[in-house]
DOFI-717109 format. One record per residue: residue number from 1; residue in one letter; x, y, z of N, C-alpha, C in turn. Coordinates in steps of 0.2 Angstrom, whole numbers, plus 5000, padded with zeros to 4 digits. Layout:
@num = NUM residu = a n_x = X n_y = Y n_z = Z ca_x = X ca_y = Y ca_z = Z c_x = X c_y = Y c_z = Z
...
***
This chain:
@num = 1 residu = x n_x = 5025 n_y = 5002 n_z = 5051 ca_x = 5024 ca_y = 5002 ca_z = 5044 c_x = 5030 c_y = 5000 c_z = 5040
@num = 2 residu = x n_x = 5035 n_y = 4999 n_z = 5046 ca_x = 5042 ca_y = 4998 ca_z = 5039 c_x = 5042 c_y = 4988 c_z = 5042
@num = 3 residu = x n_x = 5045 n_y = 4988 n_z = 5035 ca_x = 5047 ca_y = 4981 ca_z = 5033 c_x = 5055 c_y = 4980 c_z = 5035
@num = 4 residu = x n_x = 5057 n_y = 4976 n_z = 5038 ca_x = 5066 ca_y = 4972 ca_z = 5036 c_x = 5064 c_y = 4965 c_z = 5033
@num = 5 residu = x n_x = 5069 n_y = 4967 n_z = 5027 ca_x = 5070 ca_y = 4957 ca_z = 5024 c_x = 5077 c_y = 4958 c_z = 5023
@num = 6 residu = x n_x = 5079 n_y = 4951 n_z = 5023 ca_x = 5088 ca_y = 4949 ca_z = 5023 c_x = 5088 c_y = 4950 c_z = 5015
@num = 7 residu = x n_x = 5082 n_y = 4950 n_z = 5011 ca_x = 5083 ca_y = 4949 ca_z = 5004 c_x = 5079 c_y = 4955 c_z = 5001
@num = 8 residu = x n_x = 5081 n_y = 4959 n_z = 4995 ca_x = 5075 ca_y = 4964 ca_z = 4994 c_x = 5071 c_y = 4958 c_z = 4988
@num = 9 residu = x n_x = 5077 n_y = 4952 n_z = 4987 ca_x = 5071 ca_y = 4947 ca_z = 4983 c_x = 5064 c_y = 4944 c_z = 4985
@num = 10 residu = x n_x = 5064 n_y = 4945 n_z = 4992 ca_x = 5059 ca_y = 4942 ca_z = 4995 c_x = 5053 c_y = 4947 c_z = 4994
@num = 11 residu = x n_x = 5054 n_y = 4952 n_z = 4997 ca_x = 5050 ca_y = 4959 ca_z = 4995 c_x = 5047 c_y = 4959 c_z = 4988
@num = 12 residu = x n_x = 5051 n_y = 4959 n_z = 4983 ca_x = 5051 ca_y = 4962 ca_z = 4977 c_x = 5047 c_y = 4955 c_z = 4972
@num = 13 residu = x n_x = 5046 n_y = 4947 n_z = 4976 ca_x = 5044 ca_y = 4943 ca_z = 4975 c_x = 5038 c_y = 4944 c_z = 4976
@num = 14 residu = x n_x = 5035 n_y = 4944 n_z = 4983 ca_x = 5029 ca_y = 4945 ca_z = 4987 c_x = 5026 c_y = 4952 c_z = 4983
@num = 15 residu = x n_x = 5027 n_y = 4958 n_z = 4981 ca_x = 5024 ca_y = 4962 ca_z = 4977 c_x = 5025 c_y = 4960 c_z = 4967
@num = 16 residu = x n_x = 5027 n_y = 4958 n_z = 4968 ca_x = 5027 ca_y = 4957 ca_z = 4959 c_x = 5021 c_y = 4952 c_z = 4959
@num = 17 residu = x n_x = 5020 n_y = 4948 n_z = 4962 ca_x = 5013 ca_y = 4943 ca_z = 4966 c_x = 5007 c_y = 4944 c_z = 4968
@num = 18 residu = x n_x = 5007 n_y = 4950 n_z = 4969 ca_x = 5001 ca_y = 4953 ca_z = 4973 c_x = 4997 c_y = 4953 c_z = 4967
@num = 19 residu = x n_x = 4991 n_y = 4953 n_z = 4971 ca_x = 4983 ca_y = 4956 ca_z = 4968 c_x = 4982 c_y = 4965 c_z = 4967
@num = 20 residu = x n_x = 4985 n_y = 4970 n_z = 4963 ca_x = 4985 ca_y = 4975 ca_z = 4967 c_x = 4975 c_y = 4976 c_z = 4964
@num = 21 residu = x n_x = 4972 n_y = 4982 n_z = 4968 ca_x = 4967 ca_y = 4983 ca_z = 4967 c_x = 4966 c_y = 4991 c_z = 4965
@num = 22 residu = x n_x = 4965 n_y = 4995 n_z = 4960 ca_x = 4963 ca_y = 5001 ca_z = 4962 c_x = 4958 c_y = 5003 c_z = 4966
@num = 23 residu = x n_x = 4957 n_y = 5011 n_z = 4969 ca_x = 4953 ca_y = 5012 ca_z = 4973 c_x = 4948 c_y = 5014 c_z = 4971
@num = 24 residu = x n_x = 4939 n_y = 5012 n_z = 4972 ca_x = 4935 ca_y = 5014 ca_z = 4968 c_x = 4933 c_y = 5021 c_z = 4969
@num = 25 residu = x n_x = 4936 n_y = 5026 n_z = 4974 ca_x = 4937 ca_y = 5033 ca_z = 4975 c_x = 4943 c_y = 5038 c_z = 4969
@num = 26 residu = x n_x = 4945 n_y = 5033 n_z = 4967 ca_x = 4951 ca_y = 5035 ca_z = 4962 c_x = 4944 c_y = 5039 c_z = 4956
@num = 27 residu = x n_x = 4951 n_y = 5045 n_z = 4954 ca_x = 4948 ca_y = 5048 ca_z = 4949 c_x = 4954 c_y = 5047 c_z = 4944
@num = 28 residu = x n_x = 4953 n_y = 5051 n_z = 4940 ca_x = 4955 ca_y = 5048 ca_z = 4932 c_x = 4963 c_y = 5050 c_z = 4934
@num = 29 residu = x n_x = 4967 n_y = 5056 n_z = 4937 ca_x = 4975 ca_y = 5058 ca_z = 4938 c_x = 4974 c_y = 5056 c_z = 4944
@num = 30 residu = x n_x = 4970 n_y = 5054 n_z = 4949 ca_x = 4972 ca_y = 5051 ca_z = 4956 c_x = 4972 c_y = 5045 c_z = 4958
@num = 31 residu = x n_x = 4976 n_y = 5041 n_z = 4956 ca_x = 4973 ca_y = 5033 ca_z = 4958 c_x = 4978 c_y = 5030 c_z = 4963
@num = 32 residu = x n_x = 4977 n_y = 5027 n_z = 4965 ca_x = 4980 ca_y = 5022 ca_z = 4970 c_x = 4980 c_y = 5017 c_z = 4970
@num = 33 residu = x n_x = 4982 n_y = 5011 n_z = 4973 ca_x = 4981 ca_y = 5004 ca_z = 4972 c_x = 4984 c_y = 5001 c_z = 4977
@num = 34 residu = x n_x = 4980 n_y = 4997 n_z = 4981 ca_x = 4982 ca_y = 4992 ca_z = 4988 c_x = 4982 c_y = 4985 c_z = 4985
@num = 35 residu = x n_x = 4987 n_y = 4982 n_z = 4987 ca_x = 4986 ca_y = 4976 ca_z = 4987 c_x = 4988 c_y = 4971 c_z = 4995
@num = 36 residu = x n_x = 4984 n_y = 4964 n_z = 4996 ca_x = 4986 ca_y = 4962 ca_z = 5004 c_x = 4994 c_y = 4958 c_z = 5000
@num = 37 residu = x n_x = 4993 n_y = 4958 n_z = 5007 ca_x = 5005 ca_y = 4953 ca_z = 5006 c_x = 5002 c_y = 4947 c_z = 5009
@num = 38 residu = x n_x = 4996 n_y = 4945 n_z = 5011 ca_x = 4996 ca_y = 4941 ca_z = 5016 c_x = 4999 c_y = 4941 c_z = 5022
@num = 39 residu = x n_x = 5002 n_y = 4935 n_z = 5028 ca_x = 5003 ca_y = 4934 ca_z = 5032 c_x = 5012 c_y = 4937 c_z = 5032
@num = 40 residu = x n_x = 5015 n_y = 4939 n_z = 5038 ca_x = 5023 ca_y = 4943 ca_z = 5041 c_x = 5022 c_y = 4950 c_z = 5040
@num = 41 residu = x n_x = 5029 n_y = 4954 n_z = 5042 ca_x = 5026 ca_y = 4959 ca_z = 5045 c_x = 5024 c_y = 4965 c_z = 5042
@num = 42 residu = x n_x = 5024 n_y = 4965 n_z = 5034 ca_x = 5018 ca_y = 4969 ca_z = 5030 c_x = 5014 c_y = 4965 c_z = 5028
@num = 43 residu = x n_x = 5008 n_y = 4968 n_z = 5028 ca_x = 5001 ca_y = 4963 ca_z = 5026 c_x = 4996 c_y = 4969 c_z = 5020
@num = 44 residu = x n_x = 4998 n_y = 4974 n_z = 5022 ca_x = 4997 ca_y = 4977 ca_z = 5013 c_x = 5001 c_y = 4983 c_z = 5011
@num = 45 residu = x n_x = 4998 n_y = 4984 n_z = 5004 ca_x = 5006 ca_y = 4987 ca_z = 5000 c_x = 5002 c_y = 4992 c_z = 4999
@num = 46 residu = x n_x = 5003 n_y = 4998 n_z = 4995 ca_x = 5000 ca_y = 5004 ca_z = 4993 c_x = 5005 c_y = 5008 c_z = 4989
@num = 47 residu = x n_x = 5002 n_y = 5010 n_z = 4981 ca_x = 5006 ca_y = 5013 ca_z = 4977 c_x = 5001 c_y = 5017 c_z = 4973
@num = 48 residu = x n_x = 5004 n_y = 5022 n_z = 4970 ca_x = 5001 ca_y = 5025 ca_z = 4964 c_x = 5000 c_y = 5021 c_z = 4956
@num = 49 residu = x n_x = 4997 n_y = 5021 n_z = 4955 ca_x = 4994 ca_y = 5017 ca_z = 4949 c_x = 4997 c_y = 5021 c_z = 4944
@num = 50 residu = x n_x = 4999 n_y = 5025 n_z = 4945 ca_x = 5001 ca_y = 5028 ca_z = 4936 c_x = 5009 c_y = 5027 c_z = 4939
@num = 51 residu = x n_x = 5013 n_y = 5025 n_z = 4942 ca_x = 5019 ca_y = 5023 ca_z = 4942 c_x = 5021 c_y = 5017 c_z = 4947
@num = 52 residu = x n_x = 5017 n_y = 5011 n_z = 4944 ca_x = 5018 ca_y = 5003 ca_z = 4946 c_x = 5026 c_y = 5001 c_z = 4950
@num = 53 residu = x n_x = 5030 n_y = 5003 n_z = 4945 ca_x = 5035 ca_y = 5002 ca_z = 4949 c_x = 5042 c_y = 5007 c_z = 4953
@num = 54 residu = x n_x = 5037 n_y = 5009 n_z = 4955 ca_x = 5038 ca_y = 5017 ca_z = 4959 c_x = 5038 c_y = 5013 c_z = 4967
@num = 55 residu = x n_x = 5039 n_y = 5019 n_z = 4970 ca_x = 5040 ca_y = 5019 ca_z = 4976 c_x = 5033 c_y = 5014 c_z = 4980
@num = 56 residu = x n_x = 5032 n_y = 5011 n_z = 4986 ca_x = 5027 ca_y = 5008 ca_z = 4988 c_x = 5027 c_y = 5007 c_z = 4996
@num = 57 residu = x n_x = 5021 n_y = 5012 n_z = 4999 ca_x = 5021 ca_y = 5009 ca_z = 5005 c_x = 5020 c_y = 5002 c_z = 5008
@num = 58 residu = x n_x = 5023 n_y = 5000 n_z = 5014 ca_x = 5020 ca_y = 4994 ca_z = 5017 c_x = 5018 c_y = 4995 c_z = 5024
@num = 59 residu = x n_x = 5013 n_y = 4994 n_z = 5026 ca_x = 5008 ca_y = 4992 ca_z = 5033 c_x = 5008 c_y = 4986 c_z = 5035
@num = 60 residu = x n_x = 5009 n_y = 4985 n_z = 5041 ca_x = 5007 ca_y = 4981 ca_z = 5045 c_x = 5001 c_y = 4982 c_z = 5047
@num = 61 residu = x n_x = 4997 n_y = 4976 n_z = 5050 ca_x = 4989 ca_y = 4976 ca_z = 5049 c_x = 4985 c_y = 4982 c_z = 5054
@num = 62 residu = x n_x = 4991 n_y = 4983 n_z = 5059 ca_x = 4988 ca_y = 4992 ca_z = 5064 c_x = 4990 c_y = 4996 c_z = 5060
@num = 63 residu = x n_x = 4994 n_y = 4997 n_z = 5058 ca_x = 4998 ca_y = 5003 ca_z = 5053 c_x = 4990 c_y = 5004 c_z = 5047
@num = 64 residu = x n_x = 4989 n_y = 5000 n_z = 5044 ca_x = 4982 ca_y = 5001 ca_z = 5039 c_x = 4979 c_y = 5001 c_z = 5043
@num = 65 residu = x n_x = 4976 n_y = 4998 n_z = 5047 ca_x = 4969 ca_y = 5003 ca_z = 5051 c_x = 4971 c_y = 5010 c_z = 5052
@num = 66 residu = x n_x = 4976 n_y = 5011 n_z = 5055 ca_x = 4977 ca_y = 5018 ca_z = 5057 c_x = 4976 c_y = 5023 c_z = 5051
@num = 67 residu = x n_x = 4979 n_y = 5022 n_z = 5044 ca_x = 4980 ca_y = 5024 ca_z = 5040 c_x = 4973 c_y = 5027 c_z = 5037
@num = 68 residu = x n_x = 4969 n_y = 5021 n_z = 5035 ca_x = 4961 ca_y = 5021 ca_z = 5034 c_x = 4955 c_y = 5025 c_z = 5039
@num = 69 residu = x n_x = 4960 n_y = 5027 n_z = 5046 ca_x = 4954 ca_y = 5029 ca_z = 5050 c_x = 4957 c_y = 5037 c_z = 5049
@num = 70 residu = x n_x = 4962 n_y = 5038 n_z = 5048 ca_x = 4967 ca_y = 5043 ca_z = 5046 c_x = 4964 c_y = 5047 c_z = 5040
@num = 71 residu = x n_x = 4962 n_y = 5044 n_z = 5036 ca_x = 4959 ca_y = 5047 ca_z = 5028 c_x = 4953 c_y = 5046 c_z = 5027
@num = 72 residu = x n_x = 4947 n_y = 5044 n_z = 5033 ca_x = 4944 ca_y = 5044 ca_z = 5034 c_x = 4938 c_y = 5050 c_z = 5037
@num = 73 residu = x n_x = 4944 n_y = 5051 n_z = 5040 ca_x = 4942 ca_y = 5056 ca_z = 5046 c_x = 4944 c_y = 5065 c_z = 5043
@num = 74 residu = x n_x = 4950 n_y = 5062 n_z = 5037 ca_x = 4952 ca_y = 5070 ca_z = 5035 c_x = 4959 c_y = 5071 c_z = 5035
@num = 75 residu = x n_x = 4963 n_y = 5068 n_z = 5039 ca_x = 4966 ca_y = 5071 ca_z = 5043 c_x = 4973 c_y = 5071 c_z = 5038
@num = 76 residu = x n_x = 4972 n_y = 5068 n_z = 5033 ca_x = 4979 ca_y = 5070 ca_z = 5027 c_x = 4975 c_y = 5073 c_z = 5021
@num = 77 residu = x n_x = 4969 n_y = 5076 n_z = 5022 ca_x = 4966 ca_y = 5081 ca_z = 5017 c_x = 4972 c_y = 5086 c_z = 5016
@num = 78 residu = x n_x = 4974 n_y = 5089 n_z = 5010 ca_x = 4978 ca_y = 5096 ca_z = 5008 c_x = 4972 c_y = 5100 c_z = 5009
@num = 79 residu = x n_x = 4968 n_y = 5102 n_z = 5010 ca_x = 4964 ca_y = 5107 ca_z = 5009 c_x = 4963 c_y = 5109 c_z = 5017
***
């Protein structure tokens, strides 16, 4: 899931460029937003929509399968 770049420009290039998307699961104080990086070693981004330039995970293309089969299943429910 984690990223190395010699530059954080290169990163902060590649995310300022994305497509992000909300989730059509989002509720009105829950939102999320994915966007893909395309091709190297993070291929998608994930942040909170009510604070754009907050902190942001990156996945690699196993890292988000796993992630999706993860939250799928429950398994990061609080409840």
């Amino acid at each position: 899931m984690n990223e190395t770049h010699t530059s954080t420009t290169a990163l902060s290039g590649r995310l300022a460029g994305a497509a992000w998307r909300k989730s059509t699961r989002s509720q009105t104080s829950n939102c999320v937003e994915v966007a893909p990086l395309g091709s190297g070693p993070a291929t998608v981004a994930l942040r909170d929509s009510k604070d754009p330039s907050g902190p942001v995970l990156l996945f690699d293309r196993a890292g988000w399968l796993g992630f999706l089969t993860g939250t799928k299943s429950g398994q990061f429910d609080l409840d």
